[in-house]
N, C-alpha and C positions, 0 to 999 in steps of 0.2 A: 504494500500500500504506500504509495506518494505522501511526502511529509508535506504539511502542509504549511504555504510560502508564509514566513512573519514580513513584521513592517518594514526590519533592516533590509531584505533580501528585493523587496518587493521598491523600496525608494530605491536600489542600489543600481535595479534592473532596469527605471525609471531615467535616472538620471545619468547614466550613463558616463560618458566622458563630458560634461556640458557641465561648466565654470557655474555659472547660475542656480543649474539644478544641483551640484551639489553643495551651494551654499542654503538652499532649501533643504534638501534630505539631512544633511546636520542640525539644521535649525530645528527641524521637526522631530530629530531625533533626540536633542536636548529636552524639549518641550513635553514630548512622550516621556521621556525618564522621569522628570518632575510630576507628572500626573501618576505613574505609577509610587510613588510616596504617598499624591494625594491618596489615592483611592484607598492605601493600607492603613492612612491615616483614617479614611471615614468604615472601613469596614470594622473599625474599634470601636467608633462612636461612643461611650460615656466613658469606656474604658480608658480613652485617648486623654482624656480633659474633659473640661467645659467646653467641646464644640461651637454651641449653638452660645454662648456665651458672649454680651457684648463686651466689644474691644475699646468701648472709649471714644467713639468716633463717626463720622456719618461719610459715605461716598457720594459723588457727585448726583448723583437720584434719591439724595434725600434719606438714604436707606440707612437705621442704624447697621453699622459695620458690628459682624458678628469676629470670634476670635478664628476662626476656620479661615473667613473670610481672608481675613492678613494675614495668616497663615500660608494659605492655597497663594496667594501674590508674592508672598515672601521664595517662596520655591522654585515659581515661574520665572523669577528675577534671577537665581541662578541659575537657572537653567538656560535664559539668556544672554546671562554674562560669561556663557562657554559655549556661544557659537556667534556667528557673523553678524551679530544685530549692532545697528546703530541707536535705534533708538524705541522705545517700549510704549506703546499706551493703553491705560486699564483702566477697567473701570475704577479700582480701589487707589486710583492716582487723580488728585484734581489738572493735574500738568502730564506732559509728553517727558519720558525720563531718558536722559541720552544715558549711552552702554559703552557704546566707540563709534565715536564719529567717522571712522575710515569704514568700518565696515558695510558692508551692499546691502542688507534687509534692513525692514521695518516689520514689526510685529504688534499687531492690538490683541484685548484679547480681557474677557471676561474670566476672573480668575477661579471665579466657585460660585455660577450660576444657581439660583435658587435656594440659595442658603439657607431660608426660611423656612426650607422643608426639612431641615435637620431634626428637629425634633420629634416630628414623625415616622421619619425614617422613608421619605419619600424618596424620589431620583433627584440628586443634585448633578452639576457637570462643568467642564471647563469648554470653552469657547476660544477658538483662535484663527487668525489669520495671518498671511507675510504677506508683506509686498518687496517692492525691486526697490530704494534709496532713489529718486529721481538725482539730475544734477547736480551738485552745489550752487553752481550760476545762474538756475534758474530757480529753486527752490530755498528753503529751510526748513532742518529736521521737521519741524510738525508739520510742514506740506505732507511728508512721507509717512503719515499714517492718517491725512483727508487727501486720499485718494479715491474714485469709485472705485464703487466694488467691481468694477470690468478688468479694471488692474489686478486683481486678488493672481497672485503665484500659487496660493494653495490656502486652504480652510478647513477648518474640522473642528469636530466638539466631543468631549470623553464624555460620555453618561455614568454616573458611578450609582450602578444600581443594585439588583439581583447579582448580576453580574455586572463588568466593568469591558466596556464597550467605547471605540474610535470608529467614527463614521469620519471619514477623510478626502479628500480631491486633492489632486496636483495639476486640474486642468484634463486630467485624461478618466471621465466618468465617477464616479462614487462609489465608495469601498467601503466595506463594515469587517472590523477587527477587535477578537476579543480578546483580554486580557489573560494570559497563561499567569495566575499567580506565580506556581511553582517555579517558571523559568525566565517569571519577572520581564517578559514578554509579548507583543500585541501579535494574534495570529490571526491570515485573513479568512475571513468565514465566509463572504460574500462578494464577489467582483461584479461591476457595473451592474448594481442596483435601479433598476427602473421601477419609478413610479407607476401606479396606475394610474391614465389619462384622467379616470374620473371615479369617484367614489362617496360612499354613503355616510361617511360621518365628518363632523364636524366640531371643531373645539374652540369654544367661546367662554367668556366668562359671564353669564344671564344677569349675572344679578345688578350688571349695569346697564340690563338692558332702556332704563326709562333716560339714558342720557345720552344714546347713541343718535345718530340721524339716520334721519325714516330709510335711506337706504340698505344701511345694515337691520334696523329693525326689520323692514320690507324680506330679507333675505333671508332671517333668523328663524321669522313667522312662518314662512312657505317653507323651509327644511321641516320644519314640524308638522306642516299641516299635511306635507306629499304633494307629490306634484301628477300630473296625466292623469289617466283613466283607472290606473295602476295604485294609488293613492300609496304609492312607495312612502318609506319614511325615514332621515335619517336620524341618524341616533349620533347623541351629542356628550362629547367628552371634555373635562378641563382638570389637569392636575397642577396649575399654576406653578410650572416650570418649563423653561423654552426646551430643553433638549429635550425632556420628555414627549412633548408633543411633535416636536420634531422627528424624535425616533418612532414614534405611532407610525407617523406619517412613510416614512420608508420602508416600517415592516409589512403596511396593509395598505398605505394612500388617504387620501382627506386632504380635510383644509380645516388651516388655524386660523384666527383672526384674533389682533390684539387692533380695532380701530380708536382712533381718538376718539373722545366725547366733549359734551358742554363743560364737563365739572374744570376748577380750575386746577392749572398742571397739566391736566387729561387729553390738552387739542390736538398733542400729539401721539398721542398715547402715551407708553412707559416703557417700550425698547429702545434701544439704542441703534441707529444705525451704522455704527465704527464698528464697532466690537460683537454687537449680537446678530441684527440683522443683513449685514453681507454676507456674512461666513456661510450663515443660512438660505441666504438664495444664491450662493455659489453652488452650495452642497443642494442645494435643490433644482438649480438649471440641470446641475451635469447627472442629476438621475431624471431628468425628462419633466420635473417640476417646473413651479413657476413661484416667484416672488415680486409683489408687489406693495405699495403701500394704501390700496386699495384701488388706486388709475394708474400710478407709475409704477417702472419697473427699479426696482429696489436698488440695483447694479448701475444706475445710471443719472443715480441723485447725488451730486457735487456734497460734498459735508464740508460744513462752513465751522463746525467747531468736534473735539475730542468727545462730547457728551451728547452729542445731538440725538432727541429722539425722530421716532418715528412709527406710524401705523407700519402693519406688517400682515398680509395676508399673503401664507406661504402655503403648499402642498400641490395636489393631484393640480394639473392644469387647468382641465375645464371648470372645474369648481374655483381657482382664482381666478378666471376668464370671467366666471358669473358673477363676482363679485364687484366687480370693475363695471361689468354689463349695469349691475343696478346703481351702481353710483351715476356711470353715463345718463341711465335710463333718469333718476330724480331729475337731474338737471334738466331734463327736458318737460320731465310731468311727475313735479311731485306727488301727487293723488295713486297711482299704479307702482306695482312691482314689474319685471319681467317676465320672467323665463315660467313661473310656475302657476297651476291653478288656474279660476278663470279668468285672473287678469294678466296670465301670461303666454309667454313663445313655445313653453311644452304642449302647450294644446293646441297651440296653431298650429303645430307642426315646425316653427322655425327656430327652434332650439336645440334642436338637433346638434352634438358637437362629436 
């Protein structure tokens, strides 16, 4: 029986004789090594410390900073500081932190997503992207981490769950790898993961529903009610945490949606497009997904600052096509939805995707 390829073998094949790409498969090879500390760090959970414990501090979304939290940044930062990065930017940093200014990467990167579910013992996960250093003569350092996400050299995010899983891109499709404790090791389980085009569930969080606008309302309402002759239905998940829903999303397909609302703070929602939402509609274009932030495409919004949020509907294609469709569709009539029921293109027949 054929051994099965890990991460080393699989960047090594990757990147071949190519300057670049191996300042990427190192980069990601330090970054993988630090996640495997985190995850043995969270597979102790009380045993370790006070995990979920605050640190004394709050990150740039407001969030008290838990002790994991500076922990999980504390590690990433070495593991940084021993490969090509010039310069770092995290959520748990109000500022872009230079590493080595000669060096060719830049790296963003959400250092212990979902913290908040520590005490449950939910899915937490680590978030990351590199980019290429643009010029000196035309840039500085914090240009090289607001960059679009069209520039992304590579993305991926570790879920630290049941198991300890890297869903990963280098540009060449999406890979899922899980974590060999015993050999301290990421082994690939899954090559070019394709999305389903279109599928039945959906992940919202309801209980905002009375602040959303009518066309996510519109959208929410008709997944509930069924759509054709068929009074299909889908069925709706939220375990308020990005990787996890993310990962739903590659093992079965769907669509997430975090949109902005009225409330204040809220217009743009509460992701990040640096460090959460690119990596995400990287990792979601190159398995046949789609990301948007409800009309644009995720990959293709200029970031004007380190923190910037943004709405984010990511997963099965058609289902963020539709999403987009009702937003288009309000601005023309806000009284109708689209695609579903009798006031939509599933019964006409022109919803068809």
């Amino acid at each position: 029986m054929k051994q099965a390829e890990n991460l080393q073998e699989y960047l090594r094949n990757w990147a071949g004789g190519d300057d670049q790409r191996f300042a990427v498969e190192t980069t990601i090879n330090r970054l993988l090594e630090g996640t495997v500390a985190i995850s043995e760090i969270a597979s102790f959970g009380a045993l370790a410390g006070d995990l979920s414990g605050e640190a004394g501090g709050t990150n740039e979304d407001g969030d008290t900073q838990k002790m994991f939290d500076v922990r999980a940044h504390e590690i990433l930062m070495e593991a940084c500081a021993k490969a090509p990065v010039a310069v770092v930017g995290s959520e748990e940093a109000a500022e872009v932190i230079e590493v080595d200014r000669t060096a060719p990467l830049a790296v963003v990167m959400d250092p212990l997503d979902g913290s908040s579910n520590i005490e449950t013992n939910a899915p937490i996960g680590t978030i990351f992207s590199i980019y290429a250093v643009p010029p000196s003569d035309v840039s500085t350092l914090e240009d090289s981490v607001l960059q679009e996400g069209v520039n992304q050299l590579a993305a991926g995010y570790i879920i630290y769950g049941t198991q300890t899983s890297l869903v990963l891109t280098v540009g060449a499709g999406t890979q899922i790898f899980t974590l060999d404790h015993q050999a301290g090791e990421y082994v690939l389980i899954r090559r070019d993961v394709t999305i389903p085009h279109i599928a039945k569930e959906y992940a919202i969080n309801a209980s905002n529903h009375s602040f959303w606008d009518g066309s996510i309302q519109n959208y929410v309402q008709d997944c509930i009610m069924g759509y054709s002759d068929h009074k299909q239905k889908f069925n709706m998940r939220w375990i308020a945490s990005l990787v996890a829903e993310a990962h739903r999303i590659f093992v079965r397909g769907g669509v997430f949606l975090y949109p902005g609302d009225s409330r204040e703070g809220y217009q743009l929602g509460r992701l990040r497009l640096v460090y959460e939402a690119n990596a995400m509609a990287f990792l979601m274009e190159q398995a046949g997904g789609s990301a948007t932030d409800c009309v644009r495409r995720i990959m293709e919004i200029k970031p004007e600052s380190l923190h910037q949020r943004t709405p984010l509907v990511m997963g099965s294609k058609a289902n963020v096509m539709q999403v987009a469709r009702y937003q288009n569709f309000q601005d023309d009539d806000r009284n109708q939805a689209p695609l579903f029921g009798t006031r939509g293109l599933f019964v006409s027949g022109r919803g068809n995707f």
